[in-house]
N, C-alpha and C positions, 0 to 999 in steps of 0.2 A: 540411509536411515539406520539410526542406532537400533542393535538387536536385543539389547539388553533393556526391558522395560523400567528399572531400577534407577537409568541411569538418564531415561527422559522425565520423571519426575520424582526428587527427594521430599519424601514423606516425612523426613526425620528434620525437616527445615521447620525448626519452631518460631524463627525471627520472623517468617512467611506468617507460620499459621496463625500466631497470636500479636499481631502487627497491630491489631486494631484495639488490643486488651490493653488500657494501664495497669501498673502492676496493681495498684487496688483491688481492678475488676482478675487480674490474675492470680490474685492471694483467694477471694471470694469464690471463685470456681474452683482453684486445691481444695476448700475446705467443702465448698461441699460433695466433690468426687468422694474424700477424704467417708464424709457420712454416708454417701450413695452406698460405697463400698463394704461400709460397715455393715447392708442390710438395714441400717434403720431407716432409708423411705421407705422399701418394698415392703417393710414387716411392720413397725412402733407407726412410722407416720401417715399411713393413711385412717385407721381408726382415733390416735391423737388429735389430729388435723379438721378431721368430719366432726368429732365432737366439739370441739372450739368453736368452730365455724358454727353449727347446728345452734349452740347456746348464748352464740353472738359474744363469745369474746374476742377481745382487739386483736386475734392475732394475725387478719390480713395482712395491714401494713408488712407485719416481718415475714410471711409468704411472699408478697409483692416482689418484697428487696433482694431475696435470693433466691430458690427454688424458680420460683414465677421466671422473675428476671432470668435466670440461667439458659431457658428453657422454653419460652413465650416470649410474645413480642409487645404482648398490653392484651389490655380489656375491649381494644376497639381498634378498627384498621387503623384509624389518628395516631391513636400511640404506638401503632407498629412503627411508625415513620423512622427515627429513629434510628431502629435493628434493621428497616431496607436501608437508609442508608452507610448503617457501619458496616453491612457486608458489600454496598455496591461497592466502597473505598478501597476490599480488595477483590473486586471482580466476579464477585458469588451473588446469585438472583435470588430473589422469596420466592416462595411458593407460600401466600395468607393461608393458613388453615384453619378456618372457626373450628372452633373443636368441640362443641356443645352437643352432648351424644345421650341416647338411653331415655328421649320423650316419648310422649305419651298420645299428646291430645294435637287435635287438626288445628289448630290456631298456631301453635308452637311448629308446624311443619311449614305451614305457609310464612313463619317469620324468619324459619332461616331460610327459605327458599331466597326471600329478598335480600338476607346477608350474604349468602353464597354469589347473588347477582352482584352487588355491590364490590365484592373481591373483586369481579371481572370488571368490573365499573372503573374501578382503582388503579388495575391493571393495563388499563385501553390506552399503549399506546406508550407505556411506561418503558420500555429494556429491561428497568431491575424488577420487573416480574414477567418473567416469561413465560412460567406455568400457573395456574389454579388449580385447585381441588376439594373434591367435597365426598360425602358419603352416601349412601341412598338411608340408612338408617335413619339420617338429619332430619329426611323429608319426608321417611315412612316407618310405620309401626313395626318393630321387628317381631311381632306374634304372626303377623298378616305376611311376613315374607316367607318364614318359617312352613307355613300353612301353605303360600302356595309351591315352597320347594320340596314340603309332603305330597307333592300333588293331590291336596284332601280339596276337594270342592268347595269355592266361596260361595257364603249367605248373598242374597242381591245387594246387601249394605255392603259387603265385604267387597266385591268386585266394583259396587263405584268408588270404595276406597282407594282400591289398587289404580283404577283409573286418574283418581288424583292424584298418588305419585306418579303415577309417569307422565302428569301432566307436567307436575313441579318438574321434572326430572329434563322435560322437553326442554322446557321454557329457560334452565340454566343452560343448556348446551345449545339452543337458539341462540340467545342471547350472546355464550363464547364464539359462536362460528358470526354471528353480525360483527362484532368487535375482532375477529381474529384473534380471540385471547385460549390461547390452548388449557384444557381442563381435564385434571383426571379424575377418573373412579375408582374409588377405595376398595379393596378389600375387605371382605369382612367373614364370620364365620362359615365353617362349609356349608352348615345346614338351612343358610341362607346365600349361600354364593352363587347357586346355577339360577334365580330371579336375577341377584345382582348382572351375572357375565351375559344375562338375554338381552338387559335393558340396554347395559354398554353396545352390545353390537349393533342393538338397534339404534342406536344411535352413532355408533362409529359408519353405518350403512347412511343413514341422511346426511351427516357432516362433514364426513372423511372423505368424501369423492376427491375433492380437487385440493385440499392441502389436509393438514392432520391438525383437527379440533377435541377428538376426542379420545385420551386413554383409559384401556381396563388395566386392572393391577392382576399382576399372578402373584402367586407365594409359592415359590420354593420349595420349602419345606411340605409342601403336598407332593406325594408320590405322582400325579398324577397330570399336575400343571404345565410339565413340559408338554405330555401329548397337548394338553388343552390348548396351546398357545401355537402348535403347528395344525392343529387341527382348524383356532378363527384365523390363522395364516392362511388358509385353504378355500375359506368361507369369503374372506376378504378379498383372492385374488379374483375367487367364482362372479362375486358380489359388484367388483370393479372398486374398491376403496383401500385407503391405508388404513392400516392395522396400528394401533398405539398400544404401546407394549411398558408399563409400568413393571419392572422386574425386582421384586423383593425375594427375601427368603422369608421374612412373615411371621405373623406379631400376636398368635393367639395358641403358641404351642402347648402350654399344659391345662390349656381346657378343654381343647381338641381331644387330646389323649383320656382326660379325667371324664368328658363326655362320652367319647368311645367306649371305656371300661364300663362305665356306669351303664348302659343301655346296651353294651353286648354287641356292639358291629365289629369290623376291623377299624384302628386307627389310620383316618388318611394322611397320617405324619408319616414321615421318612423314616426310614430304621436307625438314623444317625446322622450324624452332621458332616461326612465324609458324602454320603446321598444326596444331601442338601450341597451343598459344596456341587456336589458332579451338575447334576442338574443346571445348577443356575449359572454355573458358567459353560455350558451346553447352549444353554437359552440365548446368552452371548454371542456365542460362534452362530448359531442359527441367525438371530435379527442381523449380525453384520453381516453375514454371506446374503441377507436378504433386504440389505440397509434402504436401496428405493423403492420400497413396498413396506416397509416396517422401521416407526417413528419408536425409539428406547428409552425410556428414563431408567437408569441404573441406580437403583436404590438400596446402597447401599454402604456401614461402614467397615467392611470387611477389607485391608487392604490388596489379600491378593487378587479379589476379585476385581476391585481398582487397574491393577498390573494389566489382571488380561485383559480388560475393556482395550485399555493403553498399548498393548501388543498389537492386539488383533486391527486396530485405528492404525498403527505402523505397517505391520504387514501386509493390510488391503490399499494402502496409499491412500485413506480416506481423511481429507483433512480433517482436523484435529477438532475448529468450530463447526461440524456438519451441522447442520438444522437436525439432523433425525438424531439426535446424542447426545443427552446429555448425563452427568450424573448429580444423585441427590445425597443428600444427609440432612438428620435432625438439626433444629437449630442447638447451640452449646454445645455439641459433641461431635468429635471425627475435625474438629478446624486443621489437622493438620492431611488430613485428605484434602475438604473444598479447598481451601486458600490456595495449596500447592497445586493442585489439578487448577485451579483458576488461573493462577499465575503462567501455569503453561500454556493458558488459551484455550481449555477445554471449556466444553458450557458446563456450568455450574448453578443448582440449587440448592436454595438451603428451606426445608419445613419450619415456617413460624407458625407454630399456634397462638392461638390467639381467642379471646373471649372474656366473661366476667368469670373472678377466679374457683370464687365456691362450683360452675360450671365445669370449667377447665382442669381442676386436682384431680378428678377421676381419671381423666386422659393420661394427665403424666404418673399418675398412681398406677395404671393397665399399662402403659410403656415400659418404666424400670420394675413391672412385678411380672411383665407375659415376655417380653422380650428380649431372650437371653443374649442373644449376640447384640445387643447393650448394655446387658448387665455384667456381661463376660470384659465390655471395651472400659471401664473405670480405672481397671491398673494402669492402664495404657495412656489412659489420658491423664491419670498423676502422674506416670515417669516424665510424659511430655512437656506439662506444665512446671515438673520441679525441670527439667533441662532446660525450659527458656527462663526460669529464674533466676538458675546457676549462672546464665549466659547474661543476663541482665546484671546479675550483682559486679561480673568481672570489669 
């Protein structure tokens, strides 16, 4: 076995990663890395954007055609079709994500409750999607999660509410272990995460017995995540179930901090991105030394951490397609991670979002405006793209 993880898979193969782009769709993504780059999504276009939309000028269509398109897979699983099959062509899975977030009212939770089913519906049975996932916000009021991760006591209304998300909450992870269609749970704020990480186990505890249906997500970038994740390691083995281990470094760092300051706690962010770094490739070495008890999605477009996943799969002799391993990335960005990790036979996903758009701009406006190690990956992905155009033109 090669000891050099560099040299089992070239990251820097852009004929791999953008195989499936014509140069059109390859000119259309330089330009708008080109704008990402610039700051004007994160800053000029999402109040631009909101107010068009708000006043009902025509400017869907041109959202549709690039931004959308870059980044989403349609308005509806139907026109996700498409984006699954241009990445099945080189070996990389979906992962649907409706992405409609920040409701309000119980009508709106029971309709994505059905959308969320419907991904697994989609999924049943398909290869090119091998994970799902959803959020509990989708399906529950995030005042009411807040409230109960105050531990402040719910109204009798308040607590048959709660009772209704977790009903929604069953009935999608029911429904993924009937079908065998694997489903994760999103991350979300801290001061809502320890309802999110109860509901996960309790249901990684019903589903997880006899194969792995259900993941929680950690983030990284919390000082505190690694213990968390050795510690439902512990609960899991007590428990008798797998553990599904959704590993990011996580997508809500300067409101974390700007909440922290503002209300006077400590920040549960990391002192630096050298911390985040240690950590989450710790978390690595931990799920592989523990790889048949612990199901991984490596979520992530940071290459080195790529490498070590790639190392440590060499060094423990674990093949390369395990079931418990796969890694992930957004859709539009890192292709030159998936493709080439695909290409070598890793499992591979790729995040579609997906939904109606005036729904959907928030998501990708909170993505390139909170999540830096995307907004840091732009230069990266124009050198990429000007190298396979130079490579194209000769």
């Amino acid at each position: 076995m090669d000891s050099n993880p560099s040299n089992l898979v070239n990251f820097d193969n852009t004929e791999i990663a953008f195989k499936q782009k014509s140069n059109v769709e390859l000119n259309k993504a330089y330009w708008l890395f080109k704008i990402i780059g610039s700051n004007f999504l994160t800053k000029v276009g999402p109040p631009i954007t909101n107010f068009f939309l708000n006043i009902g000028l025509p400017i869907k269509g041109a959202i549709k055609a690039t931004i959308f398109q870059q980044f989403c897979g349609g308005e509806t699983i139907e026109e996700c079709n498409h984006t699954i099959d241009q990445l099945a062509k080189g070996k990389v899975g979906t992962i649907l994500d409706y992405s409609v977030e920040g409701e309000e009212e119980e009508h709106v939770f029971d309709a994505t409750r059905e959308e969320i089913i419907r991904t697994i519906l989609r999924a049943d049975g398909d290869p090119n999607i091998p994970i799902t996932v959803f959020k509990i916000t989708g399906i529950g009021r995030f005042a009411l999660l807040e409230k109960l991760d105050a531990k402040q006591p719910l109204t009798e209304s308040e607590q048959a509410e709660f009772e209704r998300v977790k009903a929604r909450c069953l009935k999608i992870c029911q429904t993924a272990f009937d079908k065998n269609v694997p489903i994760m749970i999103d991350a979300e704020e801290t001061w809502i995460q320890d309802t999110i990480d109860e509901l996960a186990i309790d249901m990684m505890r019903r589903f997880n017995k006899e194969r792995l249906i259900v993941y929680n997500t950690y983030q990284m970038y919390r000082h505190d995540k690694l213990a968390d994740m050795k510690a439902d390691h512990l609960i899991a083995k007590e428990s008798g179930f797998i553990l599904g281990v959704k590993m990011v470094r996580g997508a809500y760092m300067e409101k974390e901090r700007a909440r922290a300051a503002e209300k006077g706690y400590p920040s549960p962010i990391q002192p630096n991105k050298e911390a985040s770094d240690r950590d989450y490739n710790a978390s690595l070495d931990y799920c592989l030394e523990h790889i048949n008890e612990i199901g991984i999605v490596c979520g992530t477009h940071n290459e080195e951490s790529c490498k070590k996943l790639i190392q440590l799969i060499a060094d423990k002799g674990i093949e390369v397609n395990h079931p418990h391993i796969y890694f992930a990335q957004l859709l539009g960005m890192s292709d030159n991670l998936s493709f080439n990790l695909a290409n070598a036979g890793y499992n591979v996903t790729k995040y579609v979002p997906y939904g109606p758009i005036e729904a959907v701009m928030p998501y990708l406006f909170r993505r390139a405006q909170e999540n830096t190690s995307v907004a840091g990956q732009t230069g990266r992905e124009l050198l990429l793209i000007q190298k396979e155009k130079n490579r194209r033109a000769i």
